[in-house]
C-alpha positions in Angstrom: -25.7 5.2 -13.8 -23.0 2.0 -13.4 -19.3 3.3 -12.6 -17.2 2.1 -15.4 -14.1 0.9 -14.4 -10.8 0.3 -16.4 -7.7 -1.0 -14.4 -4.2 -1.3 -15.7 -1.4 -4.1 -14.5 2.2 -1.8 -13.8 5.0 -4.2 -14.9 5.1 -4.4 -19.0 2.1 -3.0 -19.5 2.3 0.8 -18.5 5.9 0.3 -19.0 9.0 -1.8 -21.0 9.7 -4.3 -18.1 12.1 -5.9 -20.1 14.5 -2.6 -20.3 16.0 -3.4 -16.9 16.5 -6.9 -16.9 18.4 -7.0 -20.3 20.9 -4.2 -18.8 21.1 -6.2 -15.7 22.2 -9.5 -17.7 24.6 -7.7 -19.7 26.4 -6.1 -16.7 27.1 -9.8 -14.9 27.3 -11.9 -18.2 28.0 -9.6 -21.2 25.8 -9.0 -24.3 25.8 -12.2 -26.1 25.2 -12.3 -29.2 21.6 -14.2 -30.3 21.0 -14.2 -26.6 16.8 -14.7 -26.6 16.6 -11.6 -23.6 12.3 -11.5 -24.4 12.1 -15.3 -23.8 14.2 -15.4 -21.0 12.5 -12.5 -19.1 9.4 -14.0 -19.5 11.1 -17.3 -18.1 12.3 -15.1 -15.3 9.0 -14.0 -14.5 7.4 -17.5 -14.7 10.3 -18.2 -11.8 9.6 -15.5 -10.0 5.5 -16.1 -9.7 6.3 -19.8 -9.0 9.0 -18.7 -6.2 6.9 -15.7 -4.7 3.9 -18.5 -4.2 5.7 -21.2 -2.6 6.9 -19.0 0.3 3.5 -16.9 0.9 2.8 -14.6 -2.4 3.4 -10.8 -2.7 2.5 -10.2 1.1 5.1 -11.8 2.4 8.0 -10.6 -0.1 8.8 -7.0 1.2 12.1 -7.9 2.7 14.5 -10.4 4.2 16.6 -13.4 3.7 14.3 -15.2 2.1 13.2 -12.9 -0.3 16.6 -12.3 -1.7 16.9 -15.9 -2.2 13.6 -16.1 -4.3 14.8 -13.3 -6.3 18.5 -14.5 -6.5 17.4 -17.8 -7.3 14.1 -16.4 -10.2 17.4 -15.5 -12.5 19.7 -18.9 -11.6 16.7 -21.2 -12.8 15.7 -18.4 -15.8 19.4 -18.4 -17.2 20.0 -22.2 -16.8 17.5 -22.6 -18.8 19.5 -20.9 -21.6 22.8 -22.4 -20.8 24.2 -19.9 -18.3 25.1 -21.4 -15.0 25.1 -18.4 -12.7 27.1 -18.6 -9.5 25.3 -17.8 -6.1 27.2 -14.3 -5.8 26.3 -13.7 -10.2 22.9 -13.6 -9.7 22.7 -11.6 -6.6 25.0 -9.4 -8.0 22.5 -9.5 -11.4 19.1 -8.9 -8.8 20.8 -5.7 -7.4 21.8 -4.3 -10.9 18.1 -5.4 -11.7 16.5 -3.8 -9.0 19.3 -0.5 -9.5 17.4 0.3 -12.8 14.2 -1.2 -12.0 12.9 2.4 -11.3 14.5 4.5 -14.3 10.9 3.8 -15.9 9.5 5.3 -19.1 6.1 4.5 -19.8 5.3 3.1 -23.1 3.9 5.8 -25.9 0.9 6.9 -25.4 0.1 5.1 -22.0 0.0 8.7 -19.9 -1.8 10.3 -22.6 -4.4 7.7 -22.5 -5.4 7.7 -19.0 -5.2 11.2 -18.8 -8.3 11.0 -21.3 -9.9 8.0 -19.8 -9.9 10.0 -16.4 -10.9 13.4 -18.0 -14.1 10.6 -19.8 -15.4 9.7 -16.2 -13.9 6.4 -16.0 -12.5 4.8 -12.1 -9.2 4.5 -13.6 -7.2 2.2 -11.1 -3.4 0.1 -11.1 -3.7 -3.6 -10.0 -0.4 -5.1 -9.6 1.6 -8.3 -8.4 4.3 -7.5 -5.5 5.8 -6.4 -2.7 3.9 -3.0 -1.5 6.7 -0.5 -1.4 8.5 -1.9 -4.0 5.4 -1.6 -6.2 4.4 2.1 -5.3 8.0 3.1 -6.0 7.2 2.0 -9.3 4.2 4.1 -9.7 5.7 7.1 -7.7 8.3 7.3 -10.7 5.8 7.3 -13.3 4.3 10.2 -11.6 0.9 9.1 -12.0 -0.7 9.9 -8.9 -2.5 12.9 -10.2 -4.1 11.3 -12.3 -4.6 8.1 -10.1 -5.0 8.4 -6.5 -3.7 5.9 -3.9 -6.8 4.6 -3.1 -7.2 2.9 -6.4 -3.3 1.6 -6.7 -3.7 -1.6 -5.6 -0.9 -3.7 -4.7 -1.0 -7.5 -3.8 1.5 -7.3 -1.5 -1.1 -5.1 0.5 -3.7 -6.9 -0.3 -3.1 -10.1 0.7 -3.7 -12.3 -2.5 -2.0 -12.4 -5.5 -3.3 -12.5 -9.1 -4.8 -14.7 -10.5 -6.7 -14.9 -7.4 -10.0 -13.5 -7.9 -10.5 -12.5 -4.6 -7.9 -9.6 -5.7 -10.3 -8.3 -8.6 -13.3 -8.8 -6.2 -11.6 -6.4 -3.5 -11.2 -3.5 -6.1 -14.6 -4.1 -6.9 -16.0 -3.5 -3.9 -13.3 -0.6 -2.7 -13.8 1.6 -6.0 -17.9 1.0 -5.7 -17.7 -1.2 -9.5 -19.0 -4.3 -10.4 -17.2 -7.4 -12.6 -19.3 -6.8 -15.7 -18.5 -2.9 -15.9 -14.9 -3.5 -14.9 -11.8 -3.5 -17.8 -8.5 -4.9 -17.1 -5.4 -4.3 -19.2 -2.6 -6.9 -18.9 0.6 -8.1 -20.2 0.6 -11.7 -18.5 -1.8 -15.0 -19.7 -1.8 -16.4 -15.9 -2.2 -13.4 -13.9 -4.0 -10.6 -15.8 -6.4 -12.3 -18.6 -6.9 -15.8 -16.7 -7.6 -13.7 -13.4 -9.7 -10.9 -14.7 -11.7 -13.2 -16.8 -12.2 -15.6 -13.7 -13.5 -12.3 -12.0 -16.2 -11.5 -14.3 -14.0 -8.7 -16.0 -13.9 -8.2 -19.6 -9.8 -8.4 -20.2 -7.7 -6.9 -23.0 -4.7 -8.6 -23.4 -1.6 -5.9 -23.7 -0.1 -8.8 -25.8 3.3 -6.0 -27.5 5.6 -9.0 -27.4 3.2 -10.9 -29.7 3.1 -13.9 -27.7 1.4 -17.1 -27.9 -1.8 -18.4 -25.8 -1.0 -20.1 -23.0 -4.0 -22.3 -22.7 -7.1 -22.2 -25.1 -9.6 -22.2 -22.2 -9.9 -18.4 -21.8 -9.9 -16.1 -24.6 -9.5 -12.0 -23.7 -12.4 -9.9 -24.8 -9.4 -8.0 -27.2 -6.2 -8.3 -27.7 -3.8 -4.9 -28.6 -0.4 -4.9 -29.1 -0.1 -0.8 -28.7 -1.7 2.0 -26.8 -3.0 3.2 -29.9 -4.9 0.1 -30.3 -6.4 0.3 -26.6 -7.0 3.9 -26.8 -9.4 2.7 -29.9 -11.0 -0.5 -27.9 -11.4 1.9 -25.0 -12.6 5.1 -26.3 
């Protein structure tokens, strides 16, 4: 019998990504009232994608000058766009309160309970995620997952070598976790790198769409959309 495999993206989709940069702008800048925080995060993560490729991807973003810069300059191009011209020493002092709560994670409701019964079901439940390796597993280390999850099916692009969308990524955990594209589920928060990616792969793709946001492009469609866990506990189970 076929392995079926379901894999989940970390960052705002097992958990509220957005928590820790809204308390990161309101330390340097101050709570503004009307400020958009959702679409400026997701501005914020468009920069950092765009930034993180032009000097390598995820494997090359560990550590060093240059990756402070990237992620310095992810929230100077993010808030410009929204009228808030961040000084060089604001938005580094911005990425460290960022990164200072980046691993005070709660997982969304029911995320935990649900792999718990997708694992206890037979499923190869596995994380794919975007980033820097140790950065990324100190993400998963808090959630206190890897009971349920062990390391050899946490994959991290950093480690990897190729960043999503790539579909070399998807095609690695294929062949490390012993499944194949058309039994393989992905669960992902972002248009580009989780439903364009997967899809690309040969996966069936449900789009963790909770911030109810639009298409980016009408030439993929996700196999379902959910905007909860309750709703992916039902598409899954």
């Amino acid at each position: 019998m076929e392995k079926k495999g379901v894999f989940f993206d970390v960052d705002d989709t097992l958990y509220d990504h957005l928590s820790p940069f809204r308390q990161a702008v309101i330390a340097i800048v101050g709570d503004r009232e009307g400020f958009p925080y959702e679409e400026a995060y997701h501005r914020m993560r468009y920069h950092s994608d765009m930034l993180s490729l032009e000097m390598g991807g995820a494997g090359a973003m560990e550590s060093g000058s240059s990756t402070e810069l990237m992620r310095r300059r992810r929230f100077e191009l993010a808030l410009a766009e929204f009228g808030i011209a961040l000084s060089e020493e604001q938005a580094s002092a911005m990425q460290a309160a960022y990164i200072g709560c980046q691993f005070n994670i709660t997982m969304f409701e029911g995320a935990k309970e649900l792999i718990e019964r997708l694992v206890k079901a037979g499923y190869v439940v596995g994380l794919l995620t975007n980033g820097a390796e140790n950065h990324q597993l100190r993400k998963i280390r808090a959630m206190e997952l890897d009971h349920l999850i062990p390391s050899e099916r946490q994959f991290v692009s950093g480690k990897i070598g190729w960043d999503k969308p790539d579909i070399r990524v998807f095609h690695h955990v294929n062949e490390v976790t012993g499944t194949r594209p058309e039994n393989s589920v992905y669960i992902g928060d972002s248009w580009r790198n989780d439903v364009i990616g997967a899809l690309e792969a040969g996966w069936s793709v449900i789009w963790f769409n909770h911030r109810e946001a639009s298409p980016e492009s009408g030439e993929h469609t996700p196999n379902h959309t959910a905007v909860n866990y309750e709703q992916l506990a039902k598409l899954l189970l």
